[in-house]
C-alpha positions in Angstrom: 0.0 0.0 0.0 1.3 3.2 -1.0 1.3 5.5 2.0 2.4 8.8 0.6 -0.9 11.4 0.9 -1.4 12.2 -3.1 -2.7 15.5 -2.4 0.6 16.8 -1.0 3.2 17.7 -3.0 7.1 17.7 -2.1 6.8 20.9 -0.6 4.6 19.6 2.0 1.5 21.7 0.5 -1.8 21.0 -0.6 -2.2 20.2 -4.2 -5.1 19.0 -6.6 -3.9 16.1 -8.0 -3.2 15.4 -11.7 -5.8 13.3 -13.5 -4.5 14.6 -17.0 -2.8 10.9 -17.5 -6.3 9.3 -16.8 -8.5 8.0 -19.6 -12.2 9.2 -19.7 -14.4 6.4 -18.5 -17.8 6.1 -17.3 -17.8 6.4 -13.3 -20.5 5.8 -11.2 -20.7 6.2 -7.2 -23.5 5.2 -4.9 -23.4 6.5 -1.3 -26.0 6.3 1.7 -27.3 7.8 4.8 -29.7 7.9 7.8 -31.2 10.2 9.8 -33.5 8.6 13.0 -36.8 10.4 13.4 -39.5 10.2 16.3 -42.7 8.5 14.7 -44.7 11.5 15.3 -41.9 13.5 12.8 -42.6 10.9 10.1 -46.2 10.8 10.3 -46.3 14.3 9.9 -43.5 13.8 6.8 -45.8 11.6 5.6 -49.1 13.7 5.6 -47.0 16.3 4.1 -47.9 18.3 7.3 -44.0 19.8 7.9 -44.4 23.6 8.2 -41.5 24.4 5.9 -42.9 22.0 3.0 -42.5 18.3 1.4 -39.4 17.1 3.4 -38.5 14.5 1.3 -38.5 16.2 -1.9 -36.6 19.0 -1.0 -33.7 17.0 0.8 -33.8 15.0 -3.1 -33.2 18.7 -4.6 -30.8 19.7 -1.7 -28.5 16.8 -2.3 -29.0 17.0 -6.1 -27.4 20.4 -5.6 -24.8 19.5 -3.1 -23.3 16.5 -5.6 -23.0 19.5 -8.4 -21.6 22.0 -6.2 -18.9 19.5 -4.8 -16.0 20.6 -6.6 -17.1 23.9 -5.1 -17.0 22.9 -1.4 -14.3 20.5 -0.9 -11.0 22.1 -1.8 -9.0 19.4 -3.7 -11.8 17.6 -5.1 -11.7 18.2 -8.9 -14.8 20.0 -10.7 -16.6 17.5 -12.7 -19.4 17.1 -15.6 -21.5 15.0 -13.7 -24.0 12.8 -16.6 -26.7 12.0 -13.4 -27.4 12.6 -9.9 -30.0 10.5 -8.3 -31.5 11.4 -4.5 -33.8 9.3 -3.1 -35.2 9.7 0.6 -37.2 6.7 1.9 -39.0 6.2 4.9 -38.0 3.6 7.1 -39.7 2.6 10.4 -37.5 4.7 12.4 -36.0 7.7 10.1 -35.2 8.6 6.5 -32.7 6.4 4.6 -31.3 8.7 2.1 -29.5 6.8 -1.0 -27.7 9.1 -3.9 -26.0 7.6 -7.2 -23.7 9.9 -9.2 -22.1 9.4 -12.9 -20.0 10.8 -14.7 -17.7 9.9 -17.7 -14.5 11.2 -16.6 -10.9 11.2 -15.5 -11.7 10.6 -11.8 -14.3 9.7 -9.5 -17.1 10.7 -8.3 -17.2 9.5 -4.7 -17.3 12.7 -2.9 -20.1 14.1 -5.2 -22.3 11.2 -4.0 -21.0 11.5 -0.3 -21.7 15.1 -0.6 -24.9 15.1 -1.6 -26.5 12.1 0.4 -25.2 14.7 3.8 -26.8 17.3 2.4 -30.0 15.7 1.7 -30.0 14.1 5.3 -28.9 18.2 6.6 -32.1 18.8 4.9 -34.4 17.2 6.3 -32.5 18.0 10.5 -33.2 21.5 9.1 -37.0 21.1 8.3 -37.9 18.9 11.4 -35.9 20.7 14.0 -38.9 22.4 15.7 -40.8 19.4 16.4 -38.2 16.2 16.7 -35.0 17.0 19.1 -33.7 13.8 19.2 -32.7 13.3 15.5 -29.7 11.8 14.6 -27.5 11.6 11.5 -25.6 8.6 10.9 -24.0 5.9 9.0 -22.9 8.3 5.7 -21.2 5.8 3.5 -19.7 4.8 0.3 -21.8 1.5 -0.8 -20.3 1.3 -4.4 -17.8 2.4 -6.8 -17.2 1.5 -10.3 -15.6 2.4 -14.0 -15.7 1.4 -16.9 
């Protein structure tokens, strides 16, 4: 295993890395998330009864956003022409499981566009049920899949 950090260069400074030596190849990533809710929170997300508006449809366009902006937010992560973004936030018995797919056909991956926008999504939806759930809780953000080809 290589242990030198690729984002540091010999001068011990940050650097993007170079992905000019890559081929261009169809990558997709596929992250997930959860965020625990009280049932009384997802009844009301379910009647569509959240004061600030349909929950789960604006933490889909929230982490549609945040995968596109990624190149924006993280400072190494390279700026890509993502081909699709997918959001979806499902109900569970005890919270929201939030699951976003990225692609793109290109030189690297696209990992922290799908990380990115599955946190935002589940940042959504903290942010529209704060004022009636205080015991939500964020958890297991993760990478499920990563591929090229």
């Amino acid at each position: 295993m290589n242990k030198k950090l690729s984002h540091i260069g010999n001068d011990n400074r940050p650097s993007m890395v170079d992905v000019s030596h890559k081929l261009q190849q169809k990558r997709t990533a596929i992250a997930s998330g959860f965020i625990s809710l009280q049932p009384e929170t997802l009844q009301l997300i379910g009647d569509n009864q959240m004061k600030k508006g349909n929950v789960l449809l604006t933490a889909e366009l929230a982490g549609i956003n945040a995968a596109k902006k990624t190149g924006e937010l993280i400072p190494l992560c390279h700026p890509l022409l993502l081909s699709k973004i997918d959001m979806k936030a499902e109900p569970e018995a005890d919270g929201i499981r939030v699951t976003g797919t990225v692609i793109c056909t290109g030189q690297t991956g696209v990992e922290m566009e799908a990380l990115s926008g599955v946190s935002l999504a589940l940042l959504t939806i903290y942010d529209m049920c704060k004022a009636v759930d205080k015991t939500m809780e964020i958890g297991s953000v993760k990478l499920l899949e990563k591929t090229k080809e």
